[in-house]
C-alpha positions as CSV (number, residue, x, y, z in Angstrom):
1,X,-17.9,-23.5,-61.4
2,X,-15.3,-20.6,-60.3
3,X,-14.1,-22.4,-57.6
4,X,-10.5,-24.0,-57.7
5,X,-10.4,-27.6,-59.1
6,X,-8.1,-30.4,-58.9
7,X,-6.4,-30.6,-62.2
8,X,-6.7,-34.3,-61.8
9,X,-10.1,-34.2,-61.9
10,X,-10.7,-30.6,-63.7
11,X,-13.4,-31.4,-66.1
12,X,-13.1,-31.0,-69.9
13,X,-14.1,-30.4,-73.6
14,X,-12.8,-32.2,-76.4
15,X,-13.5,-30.1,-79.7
16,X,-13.1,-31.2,-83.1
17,X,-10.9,-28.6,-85.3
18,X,-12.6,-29.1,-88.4
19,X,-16.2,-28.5,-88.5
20,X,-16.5,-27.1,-85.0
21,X,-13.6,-24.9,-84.0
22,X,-12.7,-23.4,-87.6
23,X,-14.5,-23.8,-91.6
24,X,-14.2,-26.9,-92.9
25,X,-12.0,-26.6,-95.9
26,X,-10.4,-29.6,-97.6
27,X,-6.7,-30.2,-96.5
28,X,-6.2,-27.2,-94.7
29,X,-3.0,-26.8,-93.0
30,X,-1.8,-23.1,-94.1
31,X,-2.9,-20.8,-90.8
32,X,-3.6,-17.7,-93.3
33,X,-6.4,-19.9,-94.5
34,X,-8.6,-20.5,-91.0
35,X,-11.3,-18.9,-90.6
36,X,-13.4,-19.4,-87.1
37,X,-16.9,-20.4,-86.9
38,X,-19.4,-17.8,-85.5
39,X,-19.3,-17.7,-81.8
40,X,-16.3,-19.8,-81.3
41,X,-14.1,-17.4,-79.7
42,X,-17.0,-16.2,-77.0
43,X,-18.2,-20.2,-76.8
44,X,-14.3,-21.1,-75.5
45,X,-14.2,-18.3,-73.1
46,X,-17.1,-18.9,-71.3
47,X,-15.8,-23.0,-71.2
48,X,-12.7,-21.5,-69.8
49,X,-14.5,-19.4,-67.3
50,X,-16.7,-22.3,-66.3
51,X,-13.3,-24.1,-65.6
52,X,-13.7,-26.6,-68.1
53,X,-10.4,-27.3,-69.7
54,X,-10.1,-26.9,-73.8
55,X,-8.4,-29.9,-75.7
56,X,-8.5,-29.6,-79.3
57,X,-8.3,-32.9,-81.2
58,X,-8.2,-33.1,-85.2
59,X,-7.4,-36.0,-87.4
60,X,-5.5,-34.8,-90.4
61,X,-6.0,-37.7,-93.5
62,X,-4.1,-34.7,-95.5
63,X,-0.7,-35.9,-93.8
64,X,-0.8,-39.6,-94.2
65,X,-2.2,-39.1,-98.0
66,X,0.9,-37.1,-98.4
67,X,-0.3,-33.4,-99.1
68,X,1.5,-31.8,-96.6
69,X,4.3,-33.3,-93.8
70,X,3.9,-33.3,-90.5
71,X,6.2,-30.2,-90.6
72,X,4.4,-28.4,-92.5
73,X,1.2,-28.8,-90.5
């Protein structure tokens, strides 16, 4: 799928951050603490190279339960 897409109609991935993209670690929202799954990096790439767009999606219960602000995240 090299060949040049619409954007409109560009397929994609939607890939949970916790879990999937990085460890799963309770409330994490400090970057020093992420730590990638195995393969992660090479699985993305070869997404991107098969023109499939990446959108990363998380839901964040640490926020609303008022461990760390918006801001901080």
């Amino acid at each position: 799928m090299n060949k040049e897409v619409n954007p409109l109609l560009r397929p994609a991935v939607f890939l949970d951050r916790d879990g999937t993209l990085i460890a799963e670690k309770s409330f994490l929202f400090d970057p020093e603490h992420i730590e990638l799954e195995s393969g992660v990096v090479e699985g993305l790439l070869e997404l991107q190279k098969r023109g499939f767009l990446l959108v990363g999606i998380t839901n964040q219960s640490g926020i609303a339960a008022g461990y760390f602000s918006l801001e901080q995240y």
